[in-house]
N, CA, C and O atoms as a MOPAC input file, in Angstrom:
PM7 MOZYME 1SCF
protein

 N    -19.78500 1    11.61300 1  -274.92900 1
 C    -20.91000 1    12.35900 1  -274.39300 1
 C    -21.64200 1    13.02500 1  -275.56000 1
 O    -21.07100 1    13.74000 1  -276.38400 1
 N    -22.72300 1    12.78700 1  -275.56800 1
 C    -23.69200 1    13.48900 1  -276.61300 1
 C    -24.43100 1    15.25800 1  -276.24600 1
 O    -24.88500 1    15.47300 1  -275.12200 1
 N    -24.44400 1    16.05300 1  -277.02500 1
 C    -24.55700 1    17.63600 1  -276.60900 1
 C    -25.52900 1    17.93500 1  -276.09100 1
 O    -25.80500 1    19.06300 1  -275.68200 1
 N    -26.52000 1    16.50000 1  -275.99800 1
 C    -27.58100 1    16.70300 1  -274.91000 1
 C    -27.04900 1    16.76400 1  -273.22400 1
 O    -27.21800 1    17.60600 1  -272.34300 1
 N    -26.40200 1    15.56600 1  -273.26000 1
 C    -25.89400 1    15.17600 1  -271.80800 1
 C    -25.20100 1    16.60400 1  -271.28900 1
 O    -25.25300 1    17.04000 1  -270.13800 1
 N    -24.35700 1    17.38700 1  -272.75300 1
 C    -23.26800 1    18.20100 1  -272.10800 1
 C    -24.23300 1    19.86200 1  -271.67000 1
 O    -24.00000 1    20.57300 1  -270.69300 1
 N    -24.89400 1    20.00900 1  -272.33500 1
 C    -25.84300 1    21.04900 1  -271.98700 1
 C    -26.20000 1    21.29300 1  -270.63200 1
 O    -26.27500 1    22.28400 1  -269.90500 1
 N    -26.50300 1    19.42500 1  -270.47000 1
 C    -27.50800 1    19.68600 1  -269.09100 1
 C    -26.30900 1    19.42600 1  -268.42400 1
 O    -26.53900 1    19.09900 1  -267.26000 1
 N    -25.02900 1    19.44300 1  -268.72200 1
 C    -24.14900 1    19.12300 1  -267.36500 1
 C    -24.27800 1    20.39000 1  -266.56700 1
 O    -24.65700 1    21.34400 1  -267.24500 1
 N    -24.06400 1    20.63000 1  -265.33600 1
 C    -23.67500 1    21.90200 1  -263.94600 1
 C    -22.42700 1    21.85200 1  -264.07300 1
 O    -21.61700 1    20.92500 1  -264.07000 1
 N    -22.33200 1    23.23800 1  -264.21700 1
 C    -21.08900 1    24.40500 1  -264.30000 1
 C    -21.51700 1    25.07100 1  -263.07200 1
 O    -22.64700 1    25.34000 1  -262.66300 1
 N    -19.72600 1    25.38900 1  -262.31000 1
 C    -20.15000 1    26.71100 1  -261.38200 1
 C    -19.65400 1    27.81700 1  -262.26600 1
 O    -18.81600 1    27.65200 1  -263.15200 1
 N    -20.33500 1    29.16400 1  -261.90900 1
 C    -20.18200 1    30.25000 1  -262.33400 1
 C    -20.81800 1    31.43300 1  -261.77600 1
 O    -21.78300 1    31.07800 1  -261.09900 1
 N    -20.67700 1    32.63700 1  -261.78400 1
 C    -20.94400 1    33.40400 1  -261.21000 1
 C    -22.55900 1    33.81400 1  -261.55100 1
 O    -23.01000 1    33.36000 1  -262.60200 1
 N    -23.44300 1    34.65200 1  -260.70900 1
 C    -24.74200 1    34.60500 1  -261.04900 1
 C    -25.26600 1    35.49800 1  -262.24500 1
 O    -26.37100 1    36.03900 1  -262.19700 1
 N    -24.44900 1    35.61200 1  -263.26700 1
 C    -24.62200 1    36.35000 1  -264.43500 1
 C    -24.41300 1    35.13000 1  -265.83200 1
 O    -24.74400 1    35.26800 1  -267.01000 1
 N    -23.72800 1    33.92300 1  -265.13200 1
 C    -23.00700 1    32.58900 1  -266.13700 1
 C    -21.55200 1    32.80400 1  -265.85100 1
 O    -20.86700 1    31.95900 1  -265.27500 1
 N    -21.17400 1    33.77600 1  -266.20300 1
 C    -19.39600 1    34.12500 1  -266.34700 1
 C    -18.75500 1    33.02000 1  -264.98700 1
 O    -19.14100 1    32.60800 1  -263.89300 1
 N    -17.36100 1    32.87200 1  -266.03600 1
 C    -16.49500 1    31.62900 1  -265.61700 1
 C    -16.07600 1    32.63500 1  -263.56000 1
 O    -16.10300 1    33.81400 1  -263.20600 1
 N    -15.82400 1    31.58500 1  -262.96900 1
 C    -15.61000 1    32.31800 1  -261.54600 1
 C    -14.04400 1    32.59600 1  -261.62100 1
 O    -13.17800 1    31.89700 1  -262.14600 1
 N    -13.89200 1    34.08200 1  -260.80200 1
 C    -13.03700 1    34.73500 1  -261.16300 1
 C    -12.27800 1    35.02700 1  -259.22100 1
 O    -12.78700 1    34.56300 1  -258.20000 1
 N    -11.33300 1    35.67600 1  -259.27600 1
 C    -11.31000 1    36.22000 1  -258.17000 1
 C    -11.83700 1    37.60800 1  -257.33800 1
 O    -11.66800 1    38.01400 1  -256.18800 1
 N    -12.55700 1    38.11100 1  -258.51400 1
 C    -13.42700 1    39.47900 1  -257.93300 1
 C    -14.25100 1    38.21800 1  -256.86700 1
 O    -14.28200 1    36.98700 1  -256.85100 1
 N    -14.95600 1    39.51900 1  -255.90500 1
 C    -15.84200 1    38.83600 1  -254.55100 1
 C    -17.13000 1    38.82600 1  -255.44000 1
 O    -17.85400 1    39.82100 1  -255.48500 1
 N    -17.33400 1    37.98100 1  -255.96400 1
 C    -19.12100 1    37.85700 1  -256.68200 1
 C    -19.42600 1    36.43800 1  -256.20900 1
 O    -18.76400 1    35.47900 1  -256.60400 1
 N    -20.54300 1    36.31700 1  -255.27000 1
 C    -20.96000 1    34.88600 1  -255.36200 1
 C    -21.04300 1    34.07500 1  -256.55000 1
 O    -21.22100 1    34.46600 1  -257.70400 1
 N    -20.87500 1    32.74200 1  -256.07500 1
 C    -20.73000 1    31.43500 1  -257.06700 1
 C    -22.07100 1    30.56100 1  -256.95900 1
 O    -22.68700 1    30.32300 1  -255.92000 1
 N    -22.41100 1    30.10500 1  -258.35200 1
 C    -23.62800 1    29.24500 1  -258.13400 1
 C    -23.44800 1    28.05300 1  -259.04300 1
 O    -22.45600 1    28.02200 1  -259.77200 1
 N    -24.51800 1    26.85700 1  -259.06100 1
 C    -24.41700 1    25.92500 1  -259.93900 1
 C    -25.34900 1    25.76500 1  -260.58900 1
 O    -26.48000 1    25.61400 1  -260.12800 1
 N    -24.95300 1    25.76700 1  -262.20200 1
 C    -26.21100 1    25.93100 1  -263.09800 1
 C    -25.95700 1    25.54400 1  -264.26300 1
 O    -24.92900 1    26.00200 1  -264.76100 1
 N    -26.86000 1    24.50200 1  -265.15700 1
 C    -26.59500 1    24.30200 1  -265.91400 1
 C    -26.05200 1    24.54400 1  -267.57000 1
 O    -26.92600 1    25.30600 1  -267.98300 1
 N    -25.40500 1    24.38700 1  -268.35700 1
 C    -24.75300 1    24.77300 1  -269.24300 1
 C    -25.55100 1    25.58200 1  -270.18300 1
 O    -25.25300 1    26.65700 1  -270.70200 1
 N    -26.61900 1    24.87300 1  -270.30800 1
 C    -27.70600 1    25.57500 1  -270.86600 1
 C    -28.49300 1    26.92300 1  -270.31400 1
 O    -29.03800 1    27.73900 1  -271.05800 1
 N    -28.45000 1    27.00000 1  -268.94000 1
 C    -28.69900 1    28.05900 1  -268.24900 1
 C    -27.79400 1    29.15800 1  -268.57300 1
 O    -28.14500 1    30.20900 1  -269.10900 1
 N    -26.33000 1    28.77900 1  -268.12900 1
 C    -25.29500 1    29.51000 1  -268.42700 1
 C    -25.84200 1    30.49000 1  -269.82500 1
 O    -26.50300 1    31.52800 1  -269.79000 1
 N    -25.25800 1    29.68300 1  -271.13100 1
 C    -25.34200 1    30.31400 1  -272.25100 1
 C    -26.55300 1    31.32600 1  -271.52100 1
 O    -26.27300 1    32.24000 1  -270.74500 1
 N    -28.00200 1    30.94100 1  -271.95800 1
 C    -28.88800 1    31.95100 1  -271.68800 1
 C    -28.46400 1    32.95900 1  -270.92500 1
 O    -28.98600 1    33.94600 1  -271.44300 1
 N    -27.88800 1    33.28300 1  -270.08600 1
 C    -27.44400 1    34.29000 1  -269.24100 1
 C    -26.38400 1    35.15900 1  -269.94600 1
 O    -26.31200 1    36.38700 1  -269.88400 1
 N    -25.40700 1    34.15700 1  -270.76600 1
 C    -24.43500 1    34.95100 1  -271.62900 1
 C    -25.35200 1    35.86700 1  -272.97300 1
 O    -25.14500 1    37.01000 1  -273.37900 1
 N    -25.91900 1    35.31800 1  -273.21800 1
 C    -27.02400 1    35.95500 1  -274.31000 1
 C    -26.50000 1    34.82000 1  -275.09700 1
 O    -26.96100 1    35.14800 1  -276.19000 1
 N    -25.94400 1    33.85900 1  -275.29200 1
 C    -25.49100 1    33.25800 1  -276.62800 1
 C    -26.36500 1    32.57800 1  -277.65000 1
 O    -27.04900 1    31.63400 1  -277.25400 1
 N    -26.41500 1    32.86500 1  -278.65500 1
 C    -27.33100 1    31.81500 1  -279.91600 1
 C    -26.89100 1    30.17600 1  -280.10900 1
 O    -26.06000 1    29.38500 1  -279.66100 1
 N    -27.71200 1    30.20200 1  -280.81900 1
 C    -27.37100 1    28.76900 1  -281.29400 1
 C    -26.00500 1    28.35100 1  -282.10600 1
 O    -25.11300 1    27.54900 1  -281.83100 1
 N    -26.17900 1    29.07600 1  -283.02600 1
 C    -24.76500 1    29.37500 1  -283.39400 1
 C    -23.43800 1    29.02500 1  -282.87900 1
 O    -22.67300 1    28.15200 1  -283.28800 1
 N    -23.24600 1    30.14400 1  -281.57000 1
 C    -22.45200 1    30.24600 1  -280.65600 1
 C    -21.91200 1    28.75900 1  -279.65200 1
 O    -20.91100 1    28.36700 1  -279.05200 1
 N    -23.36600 1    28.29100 1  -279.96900 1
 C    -23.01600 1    27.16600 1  -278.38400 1
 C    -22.92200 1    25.92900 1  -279.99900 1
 O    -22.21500 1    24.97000 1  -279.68800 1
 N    -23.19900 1    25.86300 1  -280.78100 1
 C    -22.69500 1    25.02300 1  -281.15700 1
 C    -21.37300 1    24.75100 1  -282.02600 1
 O    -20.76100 1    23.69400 1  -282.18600 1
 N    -21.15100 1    25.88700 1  -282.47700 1
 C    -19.48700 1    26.22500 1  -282.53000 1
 C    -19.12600 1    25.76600 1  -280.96500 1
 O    -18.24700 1    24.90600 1  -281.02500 1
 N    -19.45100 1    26.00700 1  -279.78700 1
 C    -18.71400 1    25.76600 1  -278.92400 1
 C    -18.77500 1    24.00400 1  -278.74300 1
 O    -17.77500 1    23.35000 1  -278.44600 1
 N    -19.65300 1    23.61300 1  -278.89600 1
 C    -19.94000 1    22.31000 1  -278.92700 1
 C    -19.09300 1    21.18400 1  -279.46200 1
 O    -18.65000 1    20.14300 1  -278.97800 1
 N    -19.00600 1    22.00900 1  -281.11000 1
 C    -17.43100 1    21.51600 1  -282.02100 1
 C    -16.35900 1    21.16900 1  -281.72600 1
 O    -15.78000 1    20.14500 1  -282.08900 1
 N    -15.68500 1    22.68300 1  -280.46000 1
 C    -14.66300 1    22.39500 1  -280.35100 1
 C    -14.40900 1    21.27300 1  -279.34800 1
 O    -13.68500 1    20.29200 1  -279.51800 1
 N    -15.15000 1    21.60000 1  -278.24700 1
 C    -15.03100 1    20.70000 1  -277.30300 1
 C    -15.36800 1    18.83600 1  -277.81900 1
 O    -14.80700 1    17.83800 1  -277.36700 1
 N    -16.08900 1    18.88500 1  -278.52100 1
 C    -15.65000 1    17.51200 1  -279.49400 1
 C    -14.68400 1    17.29000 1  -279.84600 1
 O    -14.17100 1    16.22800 1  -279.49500 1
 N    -13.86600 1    18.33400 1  -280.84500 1
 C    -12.59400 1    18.26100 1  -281.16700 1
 C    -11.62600 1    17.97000 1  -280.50700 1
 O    -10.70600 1    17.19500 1  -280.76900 1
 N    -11.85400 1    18.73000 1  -279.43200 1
 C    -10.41700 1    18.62800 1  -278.07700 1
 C    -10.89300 1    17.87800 1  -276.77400 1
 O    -10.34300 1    17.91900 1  -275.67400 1
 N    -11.81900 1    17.31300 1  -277.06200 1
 C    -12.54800 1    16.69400 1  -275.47000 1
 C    -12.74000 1    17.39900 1  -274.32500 1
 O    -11.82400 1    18.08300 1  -273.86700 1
 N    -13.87600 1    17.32400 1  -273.76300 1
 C    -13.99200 1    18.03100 1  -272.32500 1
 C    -12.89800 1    17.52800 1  -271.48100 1
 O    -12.35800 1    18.07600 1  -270.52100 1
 N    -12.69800 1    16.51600 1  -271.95500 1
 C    -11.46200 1    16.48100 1  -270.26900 1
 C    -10.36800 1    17.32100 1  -270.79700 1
 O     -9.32600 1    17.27800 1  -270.14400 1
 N    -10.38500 1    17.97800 1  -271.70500 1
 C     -8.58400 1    18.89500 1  -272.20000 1
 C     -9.00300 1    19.76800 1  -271.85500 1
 O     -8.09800 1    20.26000 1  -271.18100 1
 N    -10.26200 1    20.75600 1  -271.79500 1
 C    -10.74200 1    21.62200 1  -272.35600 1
 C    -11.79500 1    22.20000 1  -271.09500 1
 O    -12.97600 1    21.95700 1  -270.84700 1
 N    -10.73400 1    23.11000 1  -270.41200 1
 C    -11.38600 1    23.81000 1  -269.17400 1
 C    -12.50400 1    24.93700 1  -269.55100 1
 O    -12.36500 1    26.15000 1  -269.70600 1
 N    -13.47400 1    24.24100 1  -269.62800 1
 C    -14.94700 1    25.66800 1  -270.19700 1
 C    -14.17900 1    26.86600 1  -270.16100 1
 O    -13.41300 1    27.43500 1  -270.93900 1
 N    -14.73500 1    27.12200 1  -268.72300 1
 C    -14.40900 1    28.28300 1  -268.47200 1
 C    -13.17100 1    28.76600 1  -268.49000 1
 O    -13.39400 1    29.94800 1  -268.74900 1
 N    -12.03500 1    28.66100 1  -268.39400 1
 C    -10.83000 1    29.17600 1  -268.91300 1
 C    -10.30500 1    29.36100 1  -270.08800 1
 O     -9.38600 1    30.14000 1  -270.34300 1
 N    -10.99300 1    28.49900 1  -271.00600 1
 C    -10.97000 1    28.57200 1  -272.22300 1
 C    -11.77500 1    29.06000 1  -273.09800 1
 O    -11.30500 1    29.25300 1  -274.22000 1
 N    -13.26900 1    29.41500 1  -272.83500 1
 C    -13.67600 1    30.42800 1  -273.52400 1
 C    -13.51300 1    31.77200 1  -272.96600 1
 O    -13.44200 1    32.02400 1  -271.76300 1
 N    -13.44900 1    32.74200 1  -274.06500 1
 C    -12.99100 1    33.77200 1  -274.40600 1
 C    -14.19100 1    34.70500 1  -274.93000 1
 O    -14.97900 1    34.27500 1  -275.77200 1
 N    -14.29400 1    35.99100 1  -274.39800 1
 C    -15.14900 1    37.08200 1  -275.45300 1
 C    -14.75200 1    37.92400 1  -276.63900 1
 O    -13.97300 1    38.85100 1  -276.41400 1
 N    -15.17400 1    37.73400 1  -277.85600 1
 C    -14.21700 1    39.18900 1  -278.80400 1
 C    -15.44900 1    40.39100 1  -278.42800 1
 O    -16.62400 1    40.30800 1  -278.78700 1
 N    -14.90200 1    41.40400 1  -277.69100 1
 C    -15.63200 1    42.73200 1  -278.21200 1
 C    -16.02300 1    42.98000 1  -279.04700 1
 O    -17.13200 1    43.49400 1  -279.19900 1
 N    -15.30700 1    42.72100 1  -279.80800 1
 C    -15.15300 1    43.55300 1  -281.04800 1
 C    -16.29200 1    43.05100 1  -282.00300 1
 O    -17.13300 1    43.80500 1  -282.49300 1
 N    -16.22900 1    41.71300 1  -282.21200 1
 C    -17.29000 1    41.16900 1  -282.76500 1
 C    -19.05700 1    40.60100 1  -281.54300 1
 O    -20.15100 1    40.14600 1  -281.87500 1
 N    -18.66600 1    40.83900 1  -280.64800 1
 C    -19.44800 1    40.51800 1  -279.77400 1
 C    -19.63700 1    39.30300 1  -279.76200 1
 O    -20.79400 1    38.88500 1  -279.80000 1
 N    -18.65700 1    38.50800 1  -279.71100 1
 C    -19.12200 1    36.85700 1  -279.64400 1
 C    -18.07400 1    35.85800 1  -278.80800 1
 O    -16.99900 1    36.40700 1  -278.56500 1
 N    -18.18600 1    34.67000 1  -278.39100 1
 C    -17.15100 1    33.86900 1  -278.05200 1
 C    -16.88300 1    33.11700 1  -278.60100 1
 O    -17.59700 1    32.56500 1  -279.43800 1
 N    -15.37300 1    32.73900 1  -278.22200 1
 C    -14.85900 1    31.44800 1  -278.91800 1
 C    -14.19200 1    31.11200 1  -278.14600 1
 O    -14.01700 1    31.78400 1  -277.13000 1
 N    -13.54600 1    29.87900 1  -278.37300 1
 C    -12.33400 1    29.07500 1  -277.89200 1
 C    -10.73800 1    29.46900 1  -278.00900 1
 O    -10.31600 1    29.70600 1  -279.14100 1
 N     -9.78500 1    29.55500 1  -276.83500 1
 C     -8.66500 1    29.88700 1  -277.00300 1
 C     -7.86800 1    28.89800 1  -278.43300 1
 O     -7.15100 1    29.17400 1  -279.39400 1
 N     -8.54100 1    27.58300 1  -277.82500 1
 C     -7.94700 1    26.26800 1  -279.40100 1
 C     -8.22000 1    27.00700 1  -280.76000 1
 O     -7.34800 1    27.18500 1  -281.61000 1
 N     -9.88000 1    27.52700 1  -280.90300 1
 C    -10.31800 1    27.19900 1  -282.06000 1
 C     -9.27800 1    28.31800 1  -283.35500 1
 O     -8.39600 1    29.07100 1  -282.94300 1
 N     -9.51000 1    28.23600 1  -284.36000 1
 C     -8.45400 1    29.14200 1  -285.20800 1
 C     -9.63900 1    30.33500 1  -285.23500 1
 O    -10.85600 1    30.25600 1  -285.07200 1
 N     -8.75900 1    31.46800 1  -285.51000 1
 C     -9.93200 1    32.17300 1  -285.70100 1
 C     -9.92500 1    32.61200 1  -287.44200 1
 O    -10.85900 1    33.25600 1  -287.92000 1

């Protein structure tokens, strides 16, 4: 899959992007690219994310369970990636 195709793939997620959780927040479907925008993420960000999921394939590699937020630095990453 090329990072065009994966962008425009539909993710469900809650109506902020965030992975769906068991709090009561409605669920919607929207594309990957939508998502990020909603997360605030840069370019940067989604293509580090892009990497890994190359690295480890989307079929290993549950989006949403597997990315992660650091506070601390204000950014995400991958549970795989090293930090």
């Amino acid at each position: 899959m090329n990072k065009k195709k994966w962008l425009n793939q539909n993710v469900m997620v809650d109506e902020w992007g965030r992975p769906p959780s068991l709090a009561d927040v409605p669920l919607t479907v929207m594309s990957r690219t939508e998502m990020f925008k909603k997360r605030n993420m840069d370019k940067k960000e989604i293509d580090r994310i892009w990497n890994v999921m190359k690295e480890y394939g989307s079929d290993k590699t549950d989006f949403n369970k597997d990315l992660l937020f650091d506070r601390k630095k204000g950014t995400y990453y991958y549970k795989k990636e090293k930090k």
